[in-house]
C-alpha positions in Angstrom: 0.0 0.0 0.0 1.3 3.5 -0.5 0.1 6.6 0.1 1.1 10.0 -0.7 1.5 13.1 2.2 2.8 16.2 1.4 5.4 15.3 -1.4 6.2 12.1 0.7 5.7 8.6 -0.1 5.2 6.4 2.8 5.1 2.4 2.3 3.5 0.8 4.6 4.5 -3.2 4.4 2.3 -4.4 7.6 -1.2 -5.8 7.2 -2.5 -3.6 4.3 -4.5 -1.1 6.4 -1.9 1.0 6.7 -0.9 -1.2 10.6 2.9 -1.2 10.0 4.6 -4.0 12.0 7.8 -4.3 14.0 10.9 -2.2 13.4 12.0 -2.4 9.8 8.2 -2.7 8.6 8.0 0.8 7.7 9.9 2.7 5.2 9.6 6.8 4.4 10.0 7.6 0.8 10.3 10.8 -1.2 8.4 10.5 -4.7 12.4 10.2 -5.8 13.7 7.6 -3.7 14.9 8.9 -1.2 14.1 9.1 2.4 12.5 12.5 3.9 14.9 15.1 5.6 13.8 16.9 9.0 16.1 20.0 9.6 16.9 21.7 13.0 18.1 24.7 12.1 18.4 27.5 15.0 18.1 31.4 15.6 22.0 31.3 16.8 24.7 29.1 18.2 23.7 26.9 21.6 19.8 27.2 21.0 20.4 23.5 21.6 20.1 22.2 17.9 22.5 19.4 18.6 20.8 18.2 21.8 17.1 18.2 19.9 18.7 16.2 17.1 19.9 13.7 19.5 16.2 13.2 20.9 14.7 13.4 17.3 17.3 10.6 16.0 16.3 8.3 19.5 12.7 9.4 18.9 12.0 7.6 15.8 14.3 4.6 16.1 11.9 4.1 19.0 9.3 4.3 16.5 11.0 2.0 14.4 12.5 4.0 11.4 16.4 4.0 10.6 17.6 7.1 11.5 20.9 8.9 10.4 22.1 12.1 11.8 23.7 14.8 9.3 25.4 18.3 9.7 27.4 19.4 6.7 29.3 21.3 7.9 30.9 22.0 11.5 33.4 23.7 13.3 34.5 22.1 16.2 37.9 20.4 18.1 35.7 17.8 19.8 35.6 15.1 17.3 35.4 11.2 17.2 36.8 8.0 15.2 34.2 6.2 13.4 34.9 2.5 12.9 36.9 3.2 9.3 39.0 5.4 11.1 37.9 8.9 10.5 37.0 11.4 12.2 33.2 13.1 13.0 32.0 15.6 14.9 31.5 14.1 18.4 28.3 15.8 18.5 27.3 13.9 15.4 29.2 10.5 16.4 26.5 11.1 19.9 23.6 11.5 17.7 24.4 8.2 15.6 24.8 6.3 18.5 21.1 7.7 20.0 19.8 6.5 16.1 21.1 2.7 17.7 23.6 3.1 14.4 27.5 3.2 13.5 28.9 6.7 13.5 29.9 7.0 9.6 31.8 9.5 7.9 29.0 10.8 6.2 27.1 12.0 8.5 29.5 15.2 9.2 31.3 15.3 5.7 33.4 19.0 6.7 34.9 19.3 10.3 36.5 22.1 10.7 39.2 21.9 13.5 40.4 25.5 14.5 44.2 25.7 15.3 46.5 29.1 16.0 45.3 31.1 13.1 44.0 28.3 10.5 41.5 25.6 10.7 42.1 22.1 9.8 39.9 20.6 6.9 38.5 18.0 7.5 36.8 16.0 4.6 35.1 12.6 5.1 37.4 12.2 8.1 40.4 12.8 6.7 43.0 15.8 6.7 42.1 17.5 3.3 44.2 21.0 3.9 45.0 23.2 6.4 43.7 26.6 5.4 42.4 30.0 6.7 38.7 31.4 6.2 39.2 33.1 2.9 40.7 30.4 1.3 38.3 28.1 3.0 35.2 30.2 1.3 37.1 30.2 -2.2 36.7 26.3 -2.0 33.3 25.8 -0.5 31.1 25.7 -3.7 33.1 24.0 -5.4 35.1 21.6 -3.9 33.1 21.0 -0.7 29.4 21.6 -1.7 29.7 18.4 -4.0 31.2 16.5 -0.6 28.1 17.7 1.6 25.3 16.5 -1.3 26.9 13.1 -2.1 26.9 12.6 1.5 23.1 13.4 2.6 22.3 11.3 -1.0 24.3 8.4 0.4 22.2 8.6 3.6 19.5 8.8 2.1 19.7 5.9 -0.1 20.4 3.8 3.1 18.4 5.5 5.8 14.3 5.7 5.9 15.4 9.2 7.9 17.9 11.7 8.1 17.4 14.5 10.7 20.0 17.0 9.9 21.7 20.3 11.6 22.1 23.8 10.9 24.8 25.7 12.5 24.5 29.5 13.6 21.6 30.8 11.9 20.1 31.0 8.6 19.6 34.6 8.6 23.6 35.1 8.8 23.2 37.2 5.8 26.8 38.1 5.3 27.8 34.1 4.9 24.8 33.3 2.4 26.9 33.1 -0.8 29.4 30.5 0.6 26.4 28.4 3.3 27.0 25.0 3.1 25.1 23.6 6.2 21.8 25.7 6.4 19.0 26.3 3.7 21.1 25.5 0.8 20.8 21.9 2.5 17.4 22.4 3.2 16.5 23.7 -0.7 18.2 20.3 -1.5 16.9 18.0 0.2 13.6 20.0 0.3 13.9 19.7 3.9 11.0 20.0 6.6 12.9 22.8 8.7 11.8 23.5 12.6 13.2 26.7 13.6 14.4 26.6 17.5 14.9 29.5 19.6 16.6 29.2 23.2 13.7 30.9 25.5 16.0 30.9 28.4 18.1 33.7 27.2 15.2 35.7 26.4 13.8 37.4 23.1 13.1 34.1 21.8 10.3 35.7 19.8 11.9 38.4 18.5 15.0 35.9 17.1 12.4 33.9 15.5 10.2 36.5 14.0 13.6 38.1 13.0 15.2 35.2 11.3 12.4 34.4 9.6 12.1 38.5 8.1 15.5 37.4 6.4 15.2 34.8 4.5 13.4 34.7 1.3 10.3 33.3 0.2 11.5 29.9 -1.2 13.5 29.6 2.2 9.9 30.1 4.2 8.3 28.0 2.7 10.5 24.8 4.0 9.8 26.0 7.4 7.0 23.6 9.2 7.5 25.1 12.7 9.1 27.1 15.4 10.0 25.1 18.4 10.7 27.8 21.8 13.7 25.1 23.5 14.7 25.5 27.6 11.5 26.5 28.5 11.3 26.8 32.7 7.8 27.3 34.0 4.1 27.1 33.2 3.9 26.9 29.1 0.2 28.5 29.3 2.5 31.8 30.5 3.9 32.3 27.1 -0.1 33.7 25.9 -0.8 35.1 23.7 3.0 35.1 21.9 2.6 32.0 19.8 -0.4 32.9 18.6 0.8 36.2 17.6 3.7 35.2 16.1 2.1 32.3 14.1 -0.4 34.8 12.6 2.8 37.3 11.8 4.5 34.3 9.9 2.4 31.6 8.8 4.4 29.4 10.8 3.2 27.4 13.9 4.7 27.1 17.3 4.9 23.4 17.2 6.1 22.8 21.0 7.9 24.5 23.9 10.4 22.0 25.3 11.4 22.4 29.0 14.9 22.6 30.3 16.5 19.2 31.0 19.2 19.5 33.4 22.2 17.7 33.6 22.0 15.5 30.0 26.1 15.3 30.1 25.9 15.4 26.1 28.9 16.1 23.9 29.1 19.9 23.3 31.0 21.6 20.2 32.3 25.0 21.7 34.4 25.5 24.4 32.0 28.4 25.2 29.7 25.8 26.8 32.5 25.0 29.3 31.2 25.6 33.3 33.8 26.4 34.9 33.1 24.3 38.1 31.0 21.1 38.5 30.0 21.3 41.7 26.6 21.7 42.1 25.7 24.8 44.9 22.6 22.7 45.8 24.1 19.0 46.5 24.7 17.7 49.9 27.3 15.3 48.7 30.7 16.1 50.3 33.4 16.9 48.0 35.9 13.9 47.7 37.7 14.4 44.8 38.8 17.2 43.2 40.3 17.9 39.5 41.4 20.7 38.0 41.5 20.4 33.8 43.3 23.3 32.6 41.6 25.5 30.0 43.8 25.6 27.0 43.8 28.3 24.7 42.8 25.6 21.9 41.1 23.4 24.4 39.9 19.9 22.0 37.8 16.8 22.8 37.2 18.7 26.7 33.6 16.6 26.8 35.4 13.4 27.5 35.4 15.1 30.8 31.9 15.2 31.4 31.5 12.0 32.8 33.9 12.5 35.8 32.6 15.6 36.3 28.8 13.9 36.9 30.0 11.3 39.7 29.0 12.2 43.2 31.3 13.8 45.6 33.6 15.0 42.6 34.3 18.1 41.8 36.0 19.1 38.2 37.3 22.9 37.6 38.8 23.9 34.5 41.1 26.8 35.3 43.0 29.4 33.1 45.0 31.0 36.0 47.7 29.8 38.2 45.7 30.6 41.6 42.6 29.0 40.4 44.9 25.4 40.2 45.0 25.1 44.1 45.7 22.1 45.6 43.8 19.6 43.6 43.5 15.8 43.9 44.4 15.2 39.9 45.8 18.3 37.6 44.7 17.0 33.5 46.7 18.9 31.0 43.9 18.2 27.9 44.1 17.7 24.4 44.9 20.7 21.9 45.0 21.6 18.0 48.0 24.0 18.9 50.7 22.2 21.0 53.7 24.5 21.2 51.5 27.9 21.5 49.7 26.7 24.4 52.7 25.2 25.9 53.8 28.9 25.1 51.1 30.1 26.9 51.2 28.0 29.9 54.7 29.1 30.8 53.5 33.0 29.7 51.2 32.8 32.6 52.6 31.1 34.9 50.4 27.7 35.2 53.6 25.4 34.0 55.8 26.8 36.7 52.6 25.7 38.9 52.1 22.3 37.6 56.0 21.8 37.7 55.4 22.1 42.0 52.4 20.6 41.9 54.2 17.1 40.7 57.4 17.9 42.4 55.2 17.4 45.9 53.0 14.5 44.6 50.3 15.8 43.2 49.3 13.4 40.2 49.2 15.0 36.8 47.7 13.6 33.7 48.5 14.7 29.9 46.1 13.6 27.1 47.1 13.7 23.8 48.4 17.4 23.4 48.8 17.7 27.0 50.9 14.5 26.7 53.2 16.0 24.6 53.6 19.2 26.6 54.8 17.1 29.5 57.7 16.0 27.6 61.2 18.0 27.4 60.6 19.4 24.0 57.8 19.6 21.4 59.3 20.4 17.6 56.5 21.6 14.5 59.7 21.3 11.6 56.5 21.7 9.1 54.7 24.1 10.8 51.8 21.8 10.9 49.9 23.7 13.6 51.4 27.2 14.2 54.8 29.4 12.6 56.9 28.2 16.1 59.0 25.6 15.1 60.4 24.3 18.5 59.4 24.6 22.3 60.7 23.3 25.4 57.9 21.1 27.4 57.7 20.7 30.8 60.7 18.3 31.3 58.1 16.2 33.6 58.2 13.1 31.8 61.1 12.1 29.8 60.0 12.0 26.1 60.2 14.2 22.8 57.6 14.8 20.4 57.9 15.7 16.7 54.6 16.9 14.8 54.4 15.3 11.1 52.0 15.4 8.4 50.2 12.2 8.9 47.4 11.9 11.4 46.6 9.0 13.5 43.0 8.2 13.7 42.1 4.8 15.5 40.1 3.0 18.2 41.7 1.6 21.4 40.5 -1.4 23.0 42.4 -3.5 25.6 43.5 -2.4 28.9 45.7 -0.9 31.4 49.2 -2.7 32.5 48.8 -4.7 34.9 51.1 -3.4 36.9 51.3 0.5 37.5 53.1 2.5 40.1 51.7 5.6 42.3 48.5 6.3 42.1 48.0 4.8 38.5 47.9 1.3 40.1 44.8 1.4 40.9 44.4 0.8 37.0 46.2 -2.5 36.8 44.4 -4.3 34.7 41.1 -2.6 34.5 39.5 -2.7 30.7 39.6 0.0 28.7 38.9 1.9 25.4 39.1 4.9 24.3 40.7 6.7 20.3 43.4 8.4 19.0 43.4 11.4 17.2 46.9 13.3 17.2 49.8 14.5 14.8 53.3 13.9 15.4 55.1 10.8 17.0 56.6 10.9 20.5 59.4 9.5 20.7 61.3 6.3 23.0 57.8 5.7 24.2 57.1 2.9 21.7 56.9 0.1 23.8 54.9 2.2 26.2 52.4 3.3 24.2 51.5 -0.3 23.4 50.5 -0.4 27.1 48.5 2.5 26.7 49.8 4.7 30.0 53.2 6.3 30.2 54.0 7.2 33.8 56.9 7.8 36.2 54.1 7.1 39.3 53.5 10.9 39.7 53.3 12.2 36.2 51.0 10.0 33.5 50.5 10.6 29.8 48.4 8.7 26.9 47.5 9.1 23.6 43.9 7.9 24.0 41.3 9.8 24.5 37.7 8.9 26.4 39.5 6.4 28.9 37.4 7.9 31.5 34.0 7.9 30.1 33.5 4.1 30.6 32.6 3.4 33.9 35.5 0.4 35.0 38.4 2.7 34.6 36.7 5.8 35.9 35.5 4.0 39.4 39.1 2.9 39.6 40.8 6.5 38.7 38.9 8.3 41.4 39.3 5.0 44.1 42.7 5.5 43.9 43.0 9.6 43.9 40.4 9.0 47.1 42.2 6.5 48.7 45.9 8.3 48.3 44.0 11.1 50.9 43.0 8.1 52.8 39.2 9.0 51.7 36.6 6.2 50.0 34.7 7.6 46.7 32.1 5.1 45.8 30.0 4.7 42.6 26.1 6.5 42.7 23.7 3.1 43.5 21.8 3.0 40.0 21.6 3.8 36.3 20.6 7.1 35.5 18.2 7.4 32.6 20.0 7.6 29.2 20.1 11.3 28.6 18.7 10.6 25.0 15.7 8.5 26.1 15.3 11.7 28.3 15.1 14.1 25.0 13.3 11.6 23.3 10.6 11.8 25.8 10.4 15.2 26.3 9.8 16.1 22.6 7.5 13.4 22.1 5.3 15.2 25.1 5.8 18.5 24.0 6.3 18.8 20.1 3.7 18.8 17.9 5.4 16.2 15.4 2.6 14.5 13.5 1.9 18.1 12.0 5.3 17.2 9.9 3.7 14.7 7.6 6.2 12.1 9.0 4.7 9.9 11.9 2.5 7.2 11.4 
């Protein structure tokens, strides 16, 4: 049986009625082919496009459709290694994994990855050029634009849904010759766009009505609805607003989703960074403390998140070498520009700090970048990531590193050494997995890098990335930081609800989605 809705073919292969049967029953078509495209797009950054995508993607794989999550184009140092070894936005490899599918390439075919005064091009998950933004916008229509459509067509062909992401806003009039990632994805695709304003910052109204003034007629008429996000209250407060605002535009207010606290979901901007965990309201005693210093080109800073959600810990990320403290576990993080923020560290005086910190015992961990910096000397002979060619580290761990053109993109499975010293043996043994994303090659660590953790007993470093966001070698990190100030840190009794299944819930209660033509 089939049956046309709104330019969209839906097969129905259940009992004939139109009664579609389990997951994989039901298949969305496009009179083309092709499955449908929903588009979040947003009235500016953090309106929370990424987090409503996530929910949208687990939404309907709950109803039983295959789901694929797609943003053309993004800009962001937090990325992950899909399984054929390159590298995604993390936000998008989180959204793939709330679809119940394998992260793929193609479902974030640009990355940009910001470094000292360049960006990193990333294309299909691999280094395409390193270039800055006016030679980036020579390229876009005609070198990257084909990437981004044989991408979402590829997805299509496979998917029965693709629920794609803007970035910014669509009325960014200025970048309208050279977009890549908002309506000319949704002209396309001949997208169903919802429009999503953040009503917690305030002038949500205005920011829709706004956006929608600029863009032009054929642009309008992709949009299906206006979605007010991080709504705290009484909904029935916002009269008459919606009303007004649908009879201004001809678009509806489909929903207003509340704000969901504490979803630990993996952010693209640095900007989102809270400075302290620690929640003012908890009654849970502090017992263990980590300070994660804020680089100047901070990357992959969500694989934090997880440690900074146990109970009785308390992460900081700090800039300043008074805000360090005294802290259980000092984490120098990953960085797309290794010798200017080792540069910066001893400008400011946080690597003299460190330095005295792990001269009197205080445990430090490098990941990736940070690694590197703890070594006696980090050389760039290409220039790979800034004009300095050669910097001293911080002579805290006996290595070299030397950045080359090749980049290593890989999953790690396996586990920690058996046998560790310092505070690091609590690790001994404990499963673990994690990826590698870095440039250069560090040198007479070989054989310790095999083993995953280099370490003196004091001073740790490692290559992989996201060791601590599975729960085994997390419990066992912050054990043995507890244990060393003779305290006891236990796990929290319980699973907390998956923070997508949350999403997924609260726009299914709150978002008007069989107005879209695409639930059955």
């Amino acid at each position: 049986m089939t049956k046309e809705r709104r330019g969209l073919t839906i097969v129905y292969t259940g009992d004939g009625k139109g009664n579609s049967g389990p997951a994989g029953d039901r298949v969305l078509r496009t009179p083309d082919g092709l499955a449908p495209v929903l588009m979040v797009q947003g009235t500016a950054s953090s309106v929370g496009k990424s987090t409503l995508v996530a929910g949208l993607c687990r939404l309907f794989a709950r109803r039983g459709f295959t789901v694929a999550p797609f943003k053309a184009q993004n800009m962001s140092n937090n990325a992950a290694v899909c399984a054929s070894g390159g590298e995604i936005g993390r936000a998008q490899y989180a959204q793939a994994l709330a679809a119940g599918i394998e992260p793929s390439v193609d479902m974030n075919p640009i990355l940009l990855k910001p470094q000292s005064d360049a960006c990193q091009v990333i294309v299909r998950g691999r280094l395409d050029s390193t270039l800055d933004a006016q030679a980036y916008y020579s390229r876009t229509t005609h070198d990257f634009w084909p990437v981004v459509a044989e991408s979402l067509d590829k997805l299509r062909k496979t998917y029965d849904l693709v629920v794609a992401e803007g970035a910014g806003s669509p009325a960014e009039i200025n970048l309208r010759d050279r977009d890549l990632v908002n309506m000319r994805v949704a002209e396309y695709a001949d997208a169903r766009v919802l429009l999503v304003a953040d009503i917690d910052k305030g002038g949500a109204f205005a920011a829709l009505l706004g956006t929608w003034h600029w863009l032009e007629a054929t642009e309008r008429a992709l949009l299906r609805g206006f979605i007010l996000n991080k709504f705290r209250g009484d909904a029935r407060l916002l009269t008459p607003a919606p009303r007004l605002l649908e009879e201004r535009t001809g678009v509806p207010v489909l929903g207003v989703v509340p704000y969901l606290e504490s979803l630990r979901l993996a952010e693209e901007d640095a900007a989102s960074l809270v400075a302290d965990s620690a929640d003012p309201d908890s009654v849970t005693p502090t017992v263990v403390e980590i300070a994660v210093v804020r680089l100047p080109h901070l990357a992959n800073f969500d694989e934090f998140g997880d440690l900074a959600a146990e109970p009785g810990v308390r992460l900081r990320f700090v800039s300043r070498p008074v805000e360090l403290r005294a802290p259980d576990l000092v984490v120098l993080p990953g960085t797309k520009a290794t010798i200017p923020d080792l540069m910066w560290l001893r400008a400011n005086g946080l690597a003299d700090r460190i330095c005295w910190l792990a001269g009197h015992g205080t445990p430090v961990l490098g990941i990736c970048g940070g690694f590197q910096m703890l070594g006696r000397r980090v050389r760039d002979p290409f220039r790979i990531e800034s004009a300095q060619v050669e910097a001293c580290g911080l002579g805290l761990l006996p290595v070299e590193t030397e950045l080359g053109s090749e980049k290593r993109l890989e999953r790690f499975e396996g586990a920690f050494p058996v046998e560790l010293p310092g505070v690091w043996g609590g690790l001994g043994g404990t499963p673990a997995r994690g990826y590698e994303i870095h440039m250069g090659r560090t040198l007479d660590i070989d054989e310790a890098c095999a083993e995953l953790l280099y370490t003196d007993g004091v001073v740790a470093g490692t290559y992989v990335h996201g060791l601590f966001e599975t729960p085994g070698p997390r419990a066992a990190l912050l054990s043995a930081l507890a244990a060393a100030r003779g305290l006891l840190w236990q796990p929290q009794d319980g699973a907390r609800p998956a923070a997508f299944d949350v999403i997924a819930d609260a726009i299914e209660a709150s978002v008007a989605l069989g107005r879209l033509g695409l639930s059955l």
